[in-house]
C-alpha positions as CSV (number, residue, x, y, z in Angstrom):
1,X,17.4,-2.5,47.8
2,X,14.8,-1.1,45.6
3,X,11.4,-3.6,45.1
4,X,11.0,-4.1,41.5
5,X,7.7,-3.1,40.3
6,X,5.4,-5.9,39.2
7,X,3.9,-5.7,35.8
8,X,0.5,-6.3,35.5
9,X,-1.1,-8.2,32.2
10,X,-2.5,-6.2,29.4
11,X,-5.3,-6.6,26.8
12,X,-7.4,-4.9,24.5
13,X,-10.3,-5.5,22.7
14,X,-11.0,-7.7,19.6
15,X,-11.5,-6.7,16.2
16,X,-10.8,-8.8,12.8
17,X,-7.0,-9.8,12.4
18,X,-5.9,-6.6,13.7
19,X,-5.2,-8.2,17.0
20,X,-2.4,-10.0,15.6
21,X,-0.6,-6.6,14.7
22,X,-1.5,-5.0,18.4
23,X,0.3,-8.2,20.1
24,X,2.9,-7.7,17.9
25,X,3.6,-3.8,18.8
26,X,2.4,-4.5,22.7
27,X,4.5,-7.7,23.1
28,X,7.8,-6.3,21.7
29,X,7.7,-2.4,23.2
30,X,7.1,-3.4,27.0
31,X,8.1,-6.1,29.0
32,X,4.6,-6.8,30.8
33,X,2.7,-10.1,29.6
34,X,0.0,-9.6,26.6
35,X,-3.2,-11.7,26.9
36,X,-4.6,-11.4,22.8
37,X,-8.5,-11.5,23.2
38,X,-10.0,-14.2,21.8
39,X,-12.0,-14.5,18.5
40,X,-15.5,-13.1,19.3
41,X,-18.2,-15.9,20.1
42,X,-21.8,-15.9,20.9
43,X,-20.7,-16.0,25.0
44,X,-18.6,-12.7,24.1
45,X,-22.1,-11.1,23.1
46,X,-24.1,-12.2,25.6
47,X,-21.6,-10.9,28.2
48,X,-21.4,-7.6,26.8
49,X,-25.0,-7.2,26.4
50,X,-25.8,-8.2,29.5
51,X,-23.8,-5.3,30.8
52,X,-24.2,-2.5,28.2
53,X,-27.0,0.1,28.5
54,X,-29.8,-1.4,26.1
55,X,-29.6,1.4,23.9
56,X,-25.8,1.9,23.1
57,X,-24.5,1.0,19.5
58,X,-23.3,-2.7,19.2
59,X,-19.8,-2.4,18.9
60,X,-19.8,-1.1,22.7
61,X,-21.3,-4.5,23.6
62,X,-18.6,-6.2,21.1
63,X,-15.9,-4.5,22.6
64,X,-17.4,-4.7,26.1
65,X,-17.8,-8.3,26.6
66,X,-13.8,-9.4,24.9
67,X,-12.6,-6.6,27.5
68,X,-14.5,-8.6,30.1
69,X,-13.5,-12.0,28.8
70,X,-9.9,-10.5,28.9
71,X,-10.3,-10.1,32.6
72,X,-11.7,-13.3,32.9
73,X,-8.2,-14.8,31.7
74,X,-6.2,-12.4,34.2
75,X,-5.3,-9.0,32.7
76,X,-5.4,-6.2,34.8
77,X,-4.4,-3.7,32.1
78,X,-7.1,-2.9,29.7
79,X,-6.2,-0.4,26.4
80,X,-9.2,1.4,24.4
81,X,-8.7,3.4,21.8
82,X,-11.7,5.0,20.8
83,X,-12.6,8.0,18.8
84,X,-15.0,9.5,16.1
85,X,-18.0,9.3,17.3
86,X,-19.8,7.9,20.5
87,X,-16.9,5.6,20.5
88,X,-15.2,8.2,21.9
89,X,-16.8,7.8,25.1
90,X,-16.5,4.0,25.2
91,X,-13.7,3.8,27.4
92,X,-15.0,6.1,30.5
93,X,-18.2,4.4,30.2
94,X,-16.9,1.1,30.2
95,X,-14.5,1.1,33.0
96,X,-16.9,2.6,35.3
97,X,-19.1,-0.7,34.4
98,X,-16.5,-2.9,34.5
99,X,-15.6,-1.5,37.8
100,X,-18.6,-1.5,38.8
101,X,-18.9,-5.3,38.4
102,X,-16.1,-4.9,41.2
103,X,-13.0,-5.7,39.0
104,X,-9.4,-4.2,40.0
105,X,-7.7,-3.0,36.9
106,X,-6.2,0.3,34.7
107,X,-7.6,1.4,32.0
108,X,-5.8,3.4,29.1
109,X,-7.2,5.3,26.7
110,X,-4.8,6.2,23.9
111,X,-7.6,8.3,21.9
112,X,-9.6,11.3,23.3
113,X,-11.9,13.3,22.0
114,X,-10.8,12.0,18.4
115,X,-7.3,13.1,18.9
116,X,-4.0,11.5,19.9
117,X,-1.5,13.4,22.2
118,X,1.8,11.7,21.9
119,X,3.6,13.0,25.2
120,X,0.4,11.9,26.7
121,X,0.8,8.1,25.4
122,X,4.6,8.4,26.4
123,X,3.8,8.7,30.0
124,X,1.0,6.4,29.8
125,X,3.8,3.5,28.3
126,X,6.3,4.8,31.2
127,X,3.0,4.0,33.9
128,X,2.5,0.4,32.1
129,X,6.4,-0.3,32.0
130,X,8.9,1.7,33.4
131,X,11.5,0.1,31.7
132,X,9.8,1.3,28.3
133,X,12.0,3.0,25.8
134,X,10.8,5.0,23.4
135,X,13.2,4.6,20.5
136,X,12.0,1.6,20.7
137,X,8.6,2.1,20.7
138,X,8.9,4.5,17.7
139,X,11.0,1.5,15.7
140,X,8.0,-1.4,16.3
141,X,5.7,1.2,15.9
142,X,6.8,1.8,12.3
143,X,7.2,-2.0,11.6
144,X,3.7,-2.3,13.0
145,X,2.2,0.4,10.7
146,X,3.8,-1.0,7.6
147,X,2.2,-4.8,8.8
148,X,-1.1,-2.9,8.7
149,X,-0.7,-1.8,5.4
150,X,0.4,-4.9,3.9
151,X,-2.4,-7.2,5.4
152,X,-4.9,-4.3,4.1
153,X,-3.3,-4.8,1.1
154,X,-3.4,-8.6,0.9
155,X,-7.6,-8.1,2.1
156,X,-8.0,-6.4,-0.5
157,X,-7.0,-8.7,-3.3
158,X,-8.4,-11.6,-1.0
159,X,-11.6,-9.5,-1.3
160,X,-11.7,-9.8,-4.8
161,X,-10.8,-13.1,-6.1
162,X,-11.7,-15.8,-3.0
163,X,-15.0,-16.2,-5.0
164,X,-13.5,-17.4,-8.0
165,X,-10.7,-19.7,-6.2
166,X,-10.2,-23.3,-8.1
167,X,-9.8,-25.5,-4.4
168,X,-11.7,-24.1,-1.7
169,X,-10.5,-22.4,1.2
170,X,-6.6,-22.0,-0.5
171,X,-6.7,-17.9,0.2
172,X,-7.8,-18.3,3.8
173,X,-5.4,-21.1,4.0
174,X,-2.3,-19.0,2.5
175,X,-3.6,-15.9,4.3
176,X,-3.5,-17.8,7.9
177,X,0.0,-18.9,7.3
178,X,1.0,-15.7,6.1
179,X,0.0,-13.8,9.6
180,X,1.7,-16.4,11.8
181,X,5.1,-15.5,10.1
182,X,4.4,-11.6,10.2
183,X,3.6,-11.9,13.6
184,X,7.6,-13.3,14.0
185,X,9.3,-10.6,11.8
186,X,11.7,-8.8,14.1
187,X,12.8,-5.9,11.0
188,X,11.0,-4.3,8.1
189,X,13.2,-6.2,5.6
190,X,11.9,-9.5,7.1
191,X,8.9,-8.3,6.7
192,X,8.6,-6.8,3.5
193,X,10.2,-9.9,2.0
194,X,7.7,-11.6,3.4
195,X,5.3,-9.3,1.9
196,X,6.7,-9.7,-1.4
197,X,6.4,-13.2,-1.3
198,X,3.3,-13.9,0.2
199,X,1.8,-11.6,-2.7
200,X,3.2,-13.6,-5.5
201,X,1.9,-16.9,-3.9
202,X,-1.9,-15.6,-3.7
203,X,-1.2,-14.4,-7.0
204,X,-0.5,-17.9,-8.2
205,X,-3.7,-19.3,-6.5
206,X,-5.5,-20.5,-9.2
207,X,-8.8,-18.9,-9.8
208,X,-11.5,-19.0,-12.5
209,X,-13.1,-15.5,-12.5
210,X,-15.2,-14.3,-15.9
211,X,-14.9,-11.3,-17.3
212,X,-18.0,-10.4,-16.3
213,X,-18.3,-11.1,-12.5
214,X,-21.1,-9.4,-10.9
215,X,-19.6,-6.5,-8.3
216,X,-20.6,-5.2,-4.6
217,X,-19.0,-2.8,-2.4
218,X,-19.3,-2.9,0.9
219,X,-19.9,0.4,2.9
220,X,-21.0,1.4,6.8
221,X,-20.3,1.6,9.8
222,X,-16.6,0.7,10.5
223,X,-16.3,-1.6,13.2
224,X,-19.3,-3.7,11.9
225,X,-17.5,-3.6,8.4
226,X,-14.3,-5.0,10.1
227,X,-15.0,-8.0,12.5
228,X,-16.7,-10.8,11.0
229,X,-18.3,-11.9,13.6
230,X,-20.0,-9.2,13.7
231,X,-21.5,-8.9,10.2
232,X,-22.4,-12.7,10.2
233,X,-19.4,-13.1,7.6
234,X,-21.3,-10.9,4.6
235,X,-17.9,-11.2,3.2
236,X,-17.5,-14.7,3.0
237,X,-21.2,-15.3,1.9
238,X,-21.0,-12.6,-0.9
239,X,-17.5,-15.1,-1.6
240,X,-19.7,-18.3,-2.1
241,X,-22.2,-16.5,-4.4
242,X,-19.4,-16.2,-6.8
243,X,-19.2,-12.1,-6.4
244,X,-16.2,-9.6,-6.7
245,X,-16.0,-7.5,-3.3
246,X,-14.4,-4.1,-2.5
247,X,-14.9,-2.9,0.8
248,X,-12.6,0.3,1.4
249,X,-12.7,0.9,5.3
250,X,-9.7,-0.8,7.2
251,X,-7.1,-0.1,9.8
252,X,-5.0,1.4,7.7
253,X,-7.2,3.7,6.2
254,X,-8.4,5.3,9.9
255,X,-5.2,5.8,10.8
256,X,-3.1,7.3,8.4
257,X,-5.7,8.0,4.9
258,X,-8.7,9.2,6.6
259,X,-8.0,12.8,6.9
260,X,-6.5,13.0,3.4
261,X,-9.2,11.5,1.6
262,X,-12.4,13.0,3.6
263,X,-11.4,16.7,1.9
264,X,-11.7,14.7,-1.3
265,X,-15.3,12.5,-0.8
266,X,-16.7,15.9,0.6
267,X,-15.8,17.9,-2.8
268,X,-17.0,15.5,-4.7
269,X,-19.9,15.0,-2.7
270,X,-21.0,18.6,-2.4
271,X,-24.6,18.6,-4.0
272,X,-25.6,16.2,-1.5
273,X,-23.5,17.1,1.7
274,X,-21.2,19.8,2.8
275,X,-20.1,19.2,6.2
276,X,-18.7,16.3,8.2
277,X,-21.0,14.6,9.8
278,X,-19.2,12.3,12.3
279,X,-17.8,8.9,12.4
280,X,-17.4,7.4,8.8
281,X,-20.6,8.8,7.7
282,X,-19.7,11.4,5.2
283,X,-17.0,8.9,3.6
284,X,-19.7,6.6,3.0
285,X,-21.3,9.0,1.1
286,X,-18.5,9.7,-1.0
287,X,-17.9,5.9,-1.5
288,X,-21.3,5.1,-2.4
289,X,-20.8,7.9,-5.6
290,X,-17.5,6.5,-5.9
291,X,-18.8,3.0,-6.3
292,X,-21.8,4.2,-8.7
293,X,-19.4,6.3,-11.0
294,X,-16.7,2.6,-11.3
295,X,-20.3,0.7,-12.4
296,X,-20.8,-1.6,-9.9
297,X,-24.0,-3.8,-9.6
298,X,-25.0,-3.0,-6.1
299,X,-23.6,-1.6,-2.7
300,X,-24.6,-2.9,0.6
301,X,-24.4,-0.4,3.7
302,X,-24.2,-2.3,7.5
303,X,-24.0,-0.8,10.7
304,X,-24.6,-1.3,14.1
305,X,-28.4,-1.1,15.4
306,X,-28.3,3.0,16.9
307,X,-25.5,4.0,14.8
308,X,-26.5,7.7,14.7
309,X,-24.2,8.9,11.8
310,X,-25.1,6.3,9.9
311,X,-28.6,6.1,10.1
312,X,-28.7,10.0,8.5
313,X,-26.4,8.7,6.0
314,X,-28.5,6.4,5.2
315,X,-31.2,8.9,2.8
316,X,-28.4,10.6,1.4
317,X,-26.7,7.5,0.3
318,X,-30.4,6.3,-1.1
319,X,-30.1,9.5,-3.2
320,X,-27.4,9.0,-4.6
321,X,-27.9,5.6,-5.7
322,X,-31.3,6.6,-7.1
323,X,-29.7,9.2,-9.2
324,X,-27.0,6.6,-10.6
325,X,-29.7,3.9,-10.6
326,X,-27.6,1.6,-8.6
327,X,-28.9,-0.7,-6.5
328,X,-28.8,-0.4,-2.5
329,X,-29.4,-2.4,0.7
330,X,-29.3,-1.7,4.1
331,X,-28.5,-4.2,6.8
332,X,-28.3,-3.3,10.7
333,X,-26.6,-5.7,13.0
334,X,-27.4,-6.1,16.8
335,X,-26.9,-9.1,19.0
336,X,-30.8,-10.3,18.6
337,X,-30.5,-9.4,14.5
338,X,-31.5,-12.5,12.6
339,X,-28.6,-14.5,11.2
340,X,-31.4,-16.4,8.4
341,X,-33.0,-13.1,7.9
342,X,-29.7,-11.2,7.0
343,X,-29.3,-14.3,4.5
344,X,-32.6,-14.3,3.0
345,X,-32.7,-10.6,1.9
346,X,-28.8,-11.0,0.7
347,X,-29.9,-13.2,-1.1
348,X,-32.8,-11.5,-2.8
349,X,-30.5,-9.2,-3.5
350,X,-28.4,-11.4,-5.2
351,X,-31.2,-12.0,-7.3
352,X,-32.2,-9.0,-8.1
353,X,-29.1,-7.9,-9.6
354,X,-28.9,-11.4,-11.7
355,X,-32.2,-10.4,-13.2
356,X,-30.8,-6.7,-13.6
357,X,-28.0,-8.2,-16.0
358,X,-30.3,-9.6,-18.4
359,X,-32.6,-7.1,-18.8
């Protein structure tokens, strides 16, 4: 008789909520157990740090140390998907240290060289789990990308009205019970009904927003834009100072937008660029017009310390802020970046544009 093959215990690293989606897709496609990373802490950094080449862009180190912590807690399975820029690289550079460190695991990459090869992640599934099938895999795969979609959805009202909210911490509140029952859903009726109605209750969260509320957008790099932990929680400080936030990058938007809407920030964008120039660099640009052109009172740009794309963004999106004289300010996040530094220029900022509205 025929040994079954064990199944080893797979995790991936942690960004935002988006981990709640990637349990939901890994747990329900392949029989193998799913260890979710944790919610990035200060140990997470210092791990990764303390492993990472003292020159490589943040998110490596992010990423690094909940892949670590990940094997800490018993997975043996480890999935990367990067792409775009040096993230590309990330995952032969970290299993060779993680190896190194003299840990026994596989490692998948599902993107290389920016591009996905779908017969290639079909065998890669069939190495993880034999018993994988991929009608399957295409049906939560589709449930999973409309759960993106909506969350980004429900972000991006969250984003806008959490600093006006009547009782305190109601939208997180709502939003944390909303997750727990996407993450049940077994169809995409459930979950659009869920959806639906989880976007008429934030609606009725009762707010008191002004007419004339100041605006930010948030623009940069994008895994510093999307985990918290990594920007300090800009988003929920801008939230206490009583502002309206956009902030466009987002799962969603990477995955299934992105190559859409880059033709269109580079044609609109052509007197100050006229080529790609990797990562999310270019659509920054075109965001930053973007943002100029719908009158908002100031954009902040983040990235990761040594984000290359970024940093020669970073004149271009000066320029065009000048020539729309719209204000601009540029943080840069590492793991020894000041947390009460970060908050006394925000809030400068803040200021500044106060002072700009009566004038």
């Amino acid at each position: 008789m025929k040994k079954e093959k064990k199944l080893g215990s797979i995790t991936f690293p942690q960004m935002g909520d988006y981990a709640i989606p990637a349990n939901f897709l890994l747990s329900h496609i392949l029989h193998n157990k799913i260890i979710v990373p944790k919610k990035i802490t200060s140990r997470t950094i210092e791990l990764g740090t303390k492993y990472s080449p003292e020159f490589v862009c943040t998110p490596f180190k992010y990423t690094l140390g909940t892949l670590l912590e990940g094997l800490e807690n018993g997975a043996n399975i480890l999935i990367q998907a990067g792409g775009g820029c040096r993230y590309g690289y990330y995952a032969e550079l970290q299993e060779q240290i993680l190896k190194d460190l003299g840990y026994d695991f596989k490692f998948y990459n599902l993107v290389v060289a920016g591009h996905t090869d779908v017969k290639r992640i079909y065998h890669m599934m069939k190495e993880i789990d034999p018993k994988f099938h991929v009608l399957k895999g295409i049906y939560y795969l589709l449930i999973t990308k409309q759960m993106i979609k909506y969350m980004d959805d429900i972000d991006h009202y969250i984003r806008g009205n959490i600093g006006f909210e009547v009782e305190k911490g109601s939208f997180l509140k709502l939003k944390e019970e909303m997750l727990k029952n996407f993450s049940k859903v077994n169809n995409p009726l459930k979950l659009h009904y869920l959806y639906r109605k989880y976007k008429k209750k934030f609606k009725e969260i009762k707010i008191n927003k002004p007419n004339d509320v100041l605006k930010i957008g948030i623009i940069g790099e994008l895994y510093t834009v999307m985990e918290p932990y990594s920007n300090y929680e800009l988003e929920k400080e801008l939230a206490s100072m009583h502002i309206e936030v956009k902030r466009f990058t987002n799962v969603y938007y990477l995955l299934f937008e992105k190559h859409k809407k880059i033709k269109q920030y580079l044609k609109n964008t052509k007197k100050y660029i006229t080529y790609q120039m990797g990562a999310d660099a270019a659509d920054n640009i075109g965001r930053a017009k973007e943002l100029c052109l719908d009158r908002y009172d100031g954009i902040i740009h983040i990235k990761s310390s040594f984000c290359t794309p970024e940093i020669s963004a970073m004149p271009i999106i000066s320029k065009v802020c000048n020539d729309y004289h719209v204000p601009v300010i540029f943080f840069s996040f590492d793991s020894n970046t000041s947390e009460v530094g970060i908050k006394t220029r925000l809030e400068a900022f803040y200021d500044m544009l106060l002072m700009r509205r009566k004038l």
